[in-house]
Structure formats: C-alpha cells, structure tokens
C-alpha positions as CSV (number, residue, x, y, z in Angstrom):
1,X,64.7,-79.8,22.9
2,X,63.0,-80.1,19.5
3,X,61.3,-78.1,17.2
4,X,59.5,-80.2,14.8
5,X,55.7,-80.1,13.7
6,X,53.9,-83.1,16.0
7,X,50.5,-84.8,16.2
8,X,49.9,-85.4,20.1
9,X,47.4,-87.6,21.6
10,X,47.0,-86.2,25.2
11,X,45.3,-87.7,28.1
12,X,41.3,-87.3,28.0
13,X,40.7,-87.5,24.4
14,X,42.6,-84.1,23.2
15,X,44.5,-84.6,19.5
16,X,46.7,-81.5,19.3
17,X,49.0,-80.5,16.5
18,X,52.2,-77.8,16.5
19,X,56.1,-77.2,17.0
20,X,57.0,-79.6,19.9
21,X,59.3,-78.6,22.8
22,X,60.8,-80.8,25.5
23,X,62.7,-80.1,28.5
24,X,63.0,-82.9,30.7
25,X,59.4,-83.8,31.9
26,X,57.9,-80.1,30.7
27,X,56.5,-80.5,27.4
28,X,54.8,-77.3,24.8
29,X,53.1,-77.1,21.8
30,X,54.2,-73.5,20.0
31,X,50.8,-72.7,17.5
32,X,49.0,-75.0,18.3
33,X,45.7,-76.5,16.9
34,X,43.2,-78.7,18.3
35,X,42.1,-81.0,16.2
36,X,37.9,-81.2,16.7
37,X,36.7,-83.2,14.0
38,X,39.4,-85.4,12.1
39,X,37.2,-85.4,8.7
40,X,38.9,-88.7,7.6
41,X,38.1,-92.3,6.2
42,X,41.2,-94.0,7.4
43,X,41.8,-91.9,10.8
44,X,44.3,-89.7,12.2
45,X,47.2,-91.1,10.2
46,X,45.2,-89.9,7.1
47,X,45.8,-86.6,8.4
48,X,49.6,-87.2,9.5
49,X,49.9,-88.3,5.7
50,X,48.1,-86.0,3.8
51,X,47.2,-83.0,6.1
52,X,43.9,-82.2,7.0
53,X,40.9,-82.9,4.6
54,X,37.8,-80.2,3.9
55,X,36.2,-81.9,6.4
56,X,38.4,-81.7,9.3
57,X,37.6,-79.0,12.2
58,X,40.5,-77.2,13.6
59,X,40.5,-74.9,16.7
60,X,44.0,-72.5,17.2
61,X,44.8,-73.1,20.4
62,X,48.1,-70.6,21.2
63,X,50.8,-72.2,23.3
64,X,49.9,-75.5,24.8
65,X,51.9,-76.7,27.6
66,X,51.7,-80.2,29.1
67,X,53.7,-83.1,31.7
68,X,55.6,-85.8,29.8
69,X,53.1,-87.8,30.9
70,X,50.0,-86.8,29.6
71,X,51.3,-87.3,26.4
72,X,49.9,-91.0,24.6
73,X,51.5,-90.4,21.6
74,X,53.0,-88.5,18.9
C-alpha cells in the first residue's frame, strides 16, 4: 500500500489526481479530482510541477477505484 498524492492517466482519456492505494491488482484514488481542462503551456507535467494554473478545470470526484491495469501512468 501507499499513500502518496498521484497524477494517474487511466484508460480512455481520464487524468485523475489523489492519495493512491494499491493492493495487489485493486487500485483507489482517496479525494480524488478529475482533471477537465489542464490550463497549461507545457502539459500535464506543468501541473505535476507547479500545481494547477487559473486556467485548469477540476471536477471532485470522491473515491475512485480502478484494476492495475487501467492505469497508463502515474
């Protein structure tokens, strides 16, 4: 298990952001935010850097809970 704040890129286009949890293949996001709109020049890792800019859209999205393998990256 883990507990740290993660960006994930999920399958189908869905960029979510919040405390990441792993138990074998079972994967959650605790508080998690969808990110809509990035709002950047120089992409997501603009927003990994810096956090998000005034132009960024964010939508709460609760507990997130996901396979191992839906998950492109973090």
């Amino acid at each position: 298990m883990d507990s740290k704040i993660r960006i994930v890129i999920l399958q189908r286009g869905w960029v979510a952001v919040g405390k990441w949890w792993q138990s074998g293949d079972e994967c959650k996001l605790e508080n998690a935010i969808i990110i809509r709109i990035w709002g950047t020049s120089k992409g997501i890792g603009e927003i990994a850097l810096g956090g998000p800019t005034s132009k960024t859209v964010l939508d709460k999205a609760g507990t997130m809970r996901f396979h191992l393998l839906t998950v492109i990256a973090t």
